[in-house]
N, C-alpha and C positions, 0 to 999 in steps of 0.2 A: 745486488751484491753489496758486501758490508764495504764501507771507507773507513778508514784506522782515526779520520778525521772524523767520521760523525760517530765516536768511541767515545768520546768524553763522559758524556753524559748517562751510559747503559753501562751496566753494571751484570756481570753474569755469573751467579752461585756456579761454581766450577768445583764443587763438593757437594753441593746437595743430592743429587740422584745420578744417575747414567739419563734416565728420561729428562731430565731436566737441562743436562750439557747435550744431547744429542738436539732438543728442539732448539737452542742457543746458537750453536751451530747450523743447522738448517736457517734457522731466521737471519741471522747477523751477518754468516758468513758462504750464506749458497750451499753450503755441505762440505766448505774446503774445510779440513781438518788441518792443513797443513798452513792454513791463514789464519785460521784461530791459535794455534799453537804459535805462528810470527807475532800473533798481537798481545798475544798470555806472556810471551818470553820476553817482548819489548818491556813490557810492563814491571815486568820480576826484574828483570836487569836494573832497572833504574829505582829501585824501592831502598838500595843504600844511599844512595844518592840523595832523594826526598827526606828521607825519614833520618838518617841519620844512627842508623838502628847498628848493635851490635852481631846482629845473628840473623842469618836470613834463612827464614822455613821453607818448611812445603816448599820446594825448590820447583819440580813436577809436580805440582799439585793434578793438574790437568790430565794424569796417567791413574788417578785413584779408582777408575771405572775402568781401566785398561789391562783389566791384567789377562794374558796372551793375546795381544792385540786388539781384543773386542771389538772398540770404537776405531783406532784407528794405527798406521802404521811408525811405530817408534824409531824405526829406520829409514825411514822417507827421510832423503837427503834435505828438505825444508825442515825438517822438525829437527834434525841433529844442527844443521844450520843456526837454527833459530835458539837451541838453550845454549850452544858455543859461543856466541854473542854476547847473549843475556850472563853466562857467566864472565867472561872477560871482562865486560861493562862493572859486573858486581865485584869481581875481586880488587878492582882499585879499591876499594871503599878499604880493604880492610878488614871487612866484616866475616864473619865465621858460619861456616856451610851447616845445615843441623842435617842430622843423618837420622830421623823422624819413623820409629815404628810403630806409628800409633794405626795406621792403616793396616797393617800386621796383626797388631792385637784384636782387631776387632773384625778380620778376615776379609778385608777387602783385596788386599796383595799380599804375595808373598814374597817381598822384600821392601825394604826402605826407599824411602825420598831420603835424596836424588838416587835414580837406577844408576846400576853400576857404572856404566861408561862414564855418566855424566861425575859419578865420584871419582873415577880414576882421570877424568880430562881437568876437574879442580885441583886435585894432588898433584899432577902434576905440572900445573901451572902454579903448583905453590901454594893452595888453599889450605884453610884448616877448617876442622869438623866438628861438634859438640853433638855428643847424644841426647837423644829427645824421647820422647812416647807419646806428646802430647796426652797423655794419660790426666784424665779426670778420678781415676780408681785406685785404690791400692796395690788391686791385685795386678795391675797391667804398668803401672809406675817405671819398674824397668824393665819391659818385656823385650826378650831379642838383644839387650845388650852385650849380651858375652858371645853373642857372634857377630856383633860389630866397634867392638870397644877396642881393637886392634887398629882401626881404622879413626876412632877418635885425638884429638890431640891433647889429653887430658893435663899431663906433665905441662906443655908450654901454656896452656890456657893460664889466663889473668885469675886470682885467687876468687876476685869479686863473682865469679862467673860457674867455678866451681860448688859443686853442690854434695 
């Protein structure tokens, strides 16, 4: 069974394939999904903290293989546990939530980082949002924005950051 203490040092592409997060899983964590997701959220929580960063992505990154459940359960009271943490932890910082459809454009899900809840549990603790695509292409650049551009906070965003 994994130790969150022998984490240091392993590194696990949590985007690269489904095959590639399920063996991760299996290896590191026994097959808890709901221990990998405490260890994935630890993590993402504390990344404004480290880094110092203005925006923090891929919130759920860890759900880009998940869509209708697949892999694993997104209401497993560990897993809601575990990003309600991870965001409380991150919204001291300050820092601003990306609402990410670039897993959209390219049909892995069909909807944005972070899944709704986890948007509607930041809003209402006060976060704010910035649209993204993570787009490398022209034609996917603002893909899905105008079904979530209501949801951005575009008007209070700093000028620097507007695009």
């Amino acid at each position: 069974m994994f130790r969150a203490d022998d984490f240091s040092c392993v590194y696990i592409p949590v985007d690269e394939s489904p095959e590639l997060q399920k063996a991760a899983v299996e290896r590191y964590f026994g097959g808890d999904w709901a221990a990998f997701a405490e260890t994935y959220f630890e993590t993402v929580g504390g990344v404004a903290e480290k880094t110092g960063c203005d925006i923090i992505g891929h919130f759920d990154l860890i759900t880009k293989f998940n869509e209708s459940g697949a892999l694993f359960d997104e209401n497993d009271p560990r897993y809601t546990a575990a990003w309600k943490k991870a965001v409380d932890r991150a919204l001291k910082s300050g820092a601003l939530f990306e609402i990410n459809t670039g897993a959209m454009a390219k049909g892995y899900r069909s909807t944005p980082y972070p899944a709704a809840p986890i948007r509607e549990y930041i809003r209402g603790k006060g976060g704010r949002f910035i649209l993204s695509s993570d787009s490398h292409r022209t034609d996917s650049l603002c893909f899905a924005f105008d079904r979530f551009e209501d949801e951005a906070d575009v008007e209070r965003l700093p000028e620097r950051i507007r695009l």
